[in-house]
C-alpha positions in Angstrom: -59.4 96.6 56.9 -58.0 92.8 57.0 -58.7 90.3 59.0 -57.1 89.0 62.0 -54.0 87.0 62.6 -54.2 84.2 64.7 -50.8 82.6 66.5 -50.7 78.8 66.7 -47.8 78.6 68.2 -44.7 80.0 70.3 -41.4 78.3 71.2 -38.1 79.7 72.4 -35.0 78.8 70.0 -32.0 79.6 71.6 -31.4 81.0 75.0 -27.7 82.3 75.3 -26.5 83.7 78.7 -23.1 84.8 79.7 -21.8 86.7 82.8 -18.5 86.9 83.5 -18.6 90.5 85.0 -16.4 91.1 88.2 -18.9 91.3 91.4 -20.7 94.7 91.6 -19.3 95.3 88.2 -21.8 98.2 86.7 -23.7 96.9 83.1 -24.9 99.4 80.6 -26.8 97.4 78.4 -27.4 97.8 74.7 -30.1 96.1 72.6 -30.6 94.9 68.9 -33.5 93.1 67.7 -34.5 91.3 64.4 -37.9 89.9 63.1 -38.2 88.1 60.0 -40.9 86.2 58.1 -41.3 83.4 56.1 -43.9 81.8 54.4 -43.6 78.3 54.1 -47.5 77.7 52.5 -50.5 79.7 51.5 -51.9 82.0 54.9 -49.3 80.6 57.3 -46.6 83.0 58.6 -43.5 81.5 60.3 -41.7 84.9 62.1 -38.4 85.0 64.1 -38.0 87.5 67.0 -34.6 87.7 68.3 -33.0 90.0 71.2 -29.6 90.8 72.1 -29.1 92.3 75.3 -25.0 93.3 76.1 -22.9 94.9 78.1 -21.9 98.3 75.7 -17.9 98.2 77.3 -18.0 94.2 77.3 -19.9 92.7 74.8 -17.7 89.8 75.8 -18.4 89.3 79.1 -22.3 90.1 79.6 -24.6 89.1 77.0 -27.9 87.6 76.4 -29.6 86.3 73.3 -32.9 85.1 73.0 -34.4 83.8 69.6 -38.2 82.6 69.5 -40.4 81.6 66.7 -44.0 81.7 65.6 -46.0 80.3 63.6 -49.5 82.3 62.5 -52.4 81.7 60.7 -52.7 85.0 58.0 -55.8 86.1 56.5 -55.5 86.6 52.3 -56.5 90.2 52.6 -53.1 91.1 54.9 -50.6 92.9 53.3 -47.1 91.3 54.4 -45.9 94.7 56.3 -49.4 94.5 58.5 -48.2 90.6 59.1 -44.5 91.6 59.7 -46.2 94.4 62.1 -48.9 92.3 63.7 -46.4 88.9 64.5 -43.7 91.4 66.0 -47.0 93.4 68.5 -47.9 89.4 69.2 -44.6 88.2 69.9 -42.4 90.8 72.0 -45.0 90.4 75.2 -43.7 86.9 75.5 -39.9 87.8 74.3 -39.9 90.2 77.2 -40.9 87.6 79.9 -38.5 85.2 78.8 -36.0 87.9 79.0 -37.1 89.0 82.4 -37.4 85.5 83.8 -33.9 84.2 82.1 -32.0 87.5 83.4 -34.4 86.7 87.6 -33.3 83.1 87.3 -29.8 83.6 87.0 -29.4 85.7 90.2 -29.0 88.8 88.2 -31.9 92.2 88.9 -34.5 91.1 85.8 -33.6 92.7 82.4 -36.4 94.7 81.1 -36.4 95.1 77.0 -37.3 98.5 76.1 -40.5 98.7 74.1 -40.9 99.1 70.5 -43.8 100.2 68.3 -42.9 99.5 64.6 -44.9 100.9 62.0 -44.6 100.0 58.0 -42.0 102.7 57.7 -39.8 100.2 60.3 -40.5 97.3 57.6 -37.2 96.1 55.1 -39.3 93.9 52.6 -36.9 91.4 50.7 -38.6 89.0 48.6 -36.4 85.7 48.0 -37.4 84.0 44.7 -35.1 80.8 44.2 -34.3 80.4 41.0 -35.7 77.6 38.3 -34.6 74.5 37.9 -32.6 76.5 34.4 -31.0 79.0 37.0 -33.5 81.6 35.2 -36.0 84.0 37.1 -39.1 82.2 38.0 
């Protein structure tokens, strides 16, 4: 079993609102979520939760984006999916109170994101190597 992730820290990025529906105007909302991961040193974990919640007739005129970031300590005996899987569990109770406060402050009924469980079968790994200084493979 590994160890335990710890999160250091927790910031909100962006915050994007836009209504321009008519008064009384009906939403039906759609949402799309990303997480990613970096890993800028040895056992620290830098991961990026962002939400888009839109209007599914007028993208245009009802949307709201939130982007956060974390940064986590990592244990060495964590595979990168359990990491990808553990910062996305720690981070969406706090994406969906921003979401529900941003969406209650500005006059409109408080957007609930819908709940997601991801497992390693929900995990795209992409491993970025830049290349050397030759332009070669590392």
């Amino acid at each position: 079993m590994a160890g335990m992730l710890e999160m250091k820290l927790i910031k909100a990025d962006e915050v994007t609102f836009v209504n321009r529906m008519a008064a009384g105007g009906r939403i039906t909302l759609s949402f799309r979520y990303n997480h990613q991961l970096r890993y800028p040193a040895p056992n620290i974990a830098h991961a990026e939760l962002s939400v888009m919640a839109e209007d599914k007739e007028s993208p245009d005129k009802f949307k709201l984006k939130l982007v956060q970031t974390g940064v986590f300590s990592v244990p060495d005996d964590m595979s990168r999916e359990e990491i990808h899987i553990a910062t996305f569990s720690e981070m969406y109770p706090y994406m969906a109170a921003l979401c529900n406060t941003v969406s209650a402050a500005a006059g409109i009924p408080p957007i609930r994101i819908p709940k997601i469980k991801i497992n390693s079968e929900n995990v795209y790994r992409i491993d970025f190597r830049p290349p050397t200084q030759n332009g070669g493979e590392p």
